[in-house]
C-alpha positions, -999 to 999 in steps of 0.1 A, spaced: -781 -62 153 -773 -37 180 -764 0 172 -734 16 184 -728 53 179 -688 64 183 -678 105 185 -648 106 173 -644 79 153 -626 93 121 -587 79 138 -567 70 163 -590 57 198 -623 62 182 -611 44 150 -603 13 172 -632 14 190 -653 12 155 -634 -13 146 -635 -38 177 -674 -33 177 -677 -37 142 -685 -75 143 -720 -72 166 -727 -38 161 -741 -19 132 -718 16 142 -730 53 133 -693 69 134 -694 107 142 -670 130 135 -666 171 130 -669 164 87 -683 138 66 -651 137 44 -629 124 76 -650 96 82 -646 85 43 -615 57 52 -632 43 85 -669 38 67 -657 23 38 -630 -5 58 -664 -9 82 -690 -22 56 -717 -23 82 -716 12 94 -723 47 85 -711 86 92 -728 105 116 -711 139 110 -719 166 134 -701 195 150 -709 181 188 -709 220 204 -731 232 170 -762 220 197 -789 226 171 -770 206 147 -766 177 174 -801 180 183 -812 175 146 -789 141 139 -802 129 177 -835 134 167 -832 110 137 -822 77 164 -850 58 181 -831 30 192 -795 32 206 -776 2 226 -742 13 230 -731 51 231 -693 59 236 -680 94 236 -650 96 227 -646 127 210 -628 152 231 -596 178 234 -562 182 248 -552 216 255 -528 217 280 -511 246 298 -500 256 337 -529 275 354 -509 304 351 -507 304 311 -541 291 307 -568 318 293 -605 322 296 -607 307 263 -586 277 268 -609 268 299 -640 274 279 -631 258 252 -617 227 272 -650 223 291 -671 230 260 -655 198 239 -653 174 274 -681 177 291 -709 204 278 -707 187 243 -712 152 257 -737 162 286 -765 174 259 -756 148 233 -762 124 262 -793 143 274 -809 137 234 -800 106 232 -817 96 269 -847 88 245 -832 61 223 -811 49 252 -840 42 273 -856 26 246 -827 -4 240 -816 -5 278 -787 9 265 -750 12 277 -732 48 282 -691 49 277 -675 76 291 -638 76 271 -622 96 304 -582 98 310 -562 90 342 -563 126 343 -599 125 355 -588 102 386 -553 128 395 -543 162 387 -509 173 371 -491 204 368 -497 222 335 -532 199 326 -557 217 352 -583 228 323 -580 191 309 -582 174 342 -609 195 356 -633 190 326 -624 149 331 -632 148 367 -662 166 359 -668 145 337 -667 112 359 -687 131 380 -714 135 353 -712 94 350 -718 91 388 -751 109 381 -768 96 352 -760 61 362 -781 71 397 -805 89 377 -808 63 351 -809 26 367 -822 7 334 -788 27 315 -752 10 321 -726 39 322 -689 31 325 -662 57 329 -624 48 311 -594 60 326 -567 50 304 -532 60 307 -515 80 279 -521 63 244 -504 59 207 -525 83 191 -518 117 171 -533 138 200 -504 123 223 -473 133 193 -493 171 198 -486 164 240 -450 148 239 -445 177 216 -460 202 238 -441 188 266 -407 197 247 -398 155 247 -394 129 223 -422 104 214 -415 67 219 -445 51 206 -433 24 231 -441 43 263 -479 44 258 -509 23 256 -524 12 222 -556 19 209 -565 -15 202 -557 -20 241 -581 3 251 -604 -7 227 -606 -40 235 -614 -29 273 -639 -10 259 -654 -40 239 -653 -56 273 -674 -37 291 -701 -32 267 -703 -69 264 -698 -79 301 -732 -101 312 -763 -78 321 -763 -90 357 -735 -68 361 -725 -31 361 -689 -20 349 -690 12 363 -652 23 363 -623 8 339 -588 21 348 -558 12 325 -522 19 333 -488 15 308 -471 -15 322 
C-alpha cells in the first residue's frame, strides 16, 4: 500500500484529507503534538502520528530521516494571520512566511529522498489568495504566491515528481470562524466550501492516471 504523509492532519482540511485517502493509503498524520493527533489515528486504523513542530528544522530533519519511501506528500499545515500592510509587524510577516513556505520548502527538500524513491506526488494545499491579493491579507497572500511559485520550480526541477498546487476558496473550518471573526462578520457555515469538497479534489489529483500531470486545482464557492 502506498504511503501518504498529511501536515496538519489533527482537524478541519487536513483531517478530511486523512480521511479521503485512508482507503489506499497507509497515512503518517503530522501535527504540532502527539496528543492532537489521538482522535484522527484512532478513527484511521491504518495510519499513524507523525508529530513534529514543522519550523523546529532539526526536529523535522530527524522524523524525515526515518522515511525511505513516500508516494503522496500534502502540506497542508499552514497559518492565517491577517492584517492591512499598515498594521502588519515584522513578526507577523516572519512568522507568516515561516509556517507557509520556509517550513514546507525544507520539509520538501528532506523528503526529495523518499519522494524520488516512489515517483512520488507533491500537494501544495494553497488558497485563492495565492492566485489574487486582497486588502488586509498581504503577509498571507504573499507567502501563498510564493508558495505556487515554489511549485512551479520543483516540478521543473523534479520531472519524475508530480506537484499540484490547490487554490480553494474560503472553507468550513475553525481557522475561517478565527477570519470571519477577525473580519468583524458573522459566520454562515453555508457561505464556504467544505472540507470533504476539497478533499475529495485533492483525492483526485493524486489518483489522476500517471500519463498526466495535475499541476493547478482551483476551487470556487458556487
Amino acid at each position: 500500500m502506498p504511503t501518504a504523509l498529511v501536515t496538519g492532519a489533527s482537524r478541519g482540511l487536513g483531517a478530511a484529507i486523512a480521511r479521503e485517502l485512508a482507503p489506499t493509503h497507509h497515512l503518517l498524520l503530522g501535527a504540532s503534538s502527539a496528543e492532537s493527533l489521538d482522535a484522527i489515528t484512532a478513527e484511521l486504523p491504518d495510519s499513524e502520528p507523525w508529530p513534529v513542530d514543522l519550523t523546529d528544522y532539526p526536529a523535522v530533519a530527524q522524523a524525515c530521516a526515518k522515511i525511505e519511501t513516500l508516494d503522496v506528500l500534502v502540506h497542508n499545515a499552514g497559518v492565517a494571520d491577517l492584517n492591512t500592510v499598515a498594521e502588519s509587524t515584522v513578526d507577523q510577516w516572519r512568522r507568516t512566511l515561516e509556517a507557509n513556505v520556509i517550513a514546507v520548502a525544507e520539509s520538501t527538500r528532506l523528503l526529495l529522498p523518499a519522494l524520488r524513491a516512489a515517483g512520488g506526488h507533491v500537494v501544495l494545499i494553497n488558497s485563492g489568495a495565492g492566485l489574487r491579493a486582497n486588502a488586509g491579507w498581504a503577509s498571507y497572500a504573499a507567502s501563498k504566491f510564493a508558495l505556487k511559485a515554489f511549485g512551479d520550480a520543483l516540478r521543473l526541477e523534479e520531472p519524475n515528481i508530480r506537484v499540484t498546487s490547490v487554490h480553494p476558496g474560503r472553507i468550513d473550518t475553525d481557522m475561517q470562524r478565527d477570519i470571519v471573526a477577525h473580519e468583524g462578520g458573522e459566520y454562515d457555515a453555508d457561505k464556504f466550501l467544505k472540507p470533504s469538497t476539497v478533499a475529495a479534489a485533492v483525492r483526485n489529483a493524486i489518483e489522476t492516471p500517471a500519463d498526466a500531470h495535475p499541476t493547478d486545482v482551483v476551487l470556487r464557492v458556487r
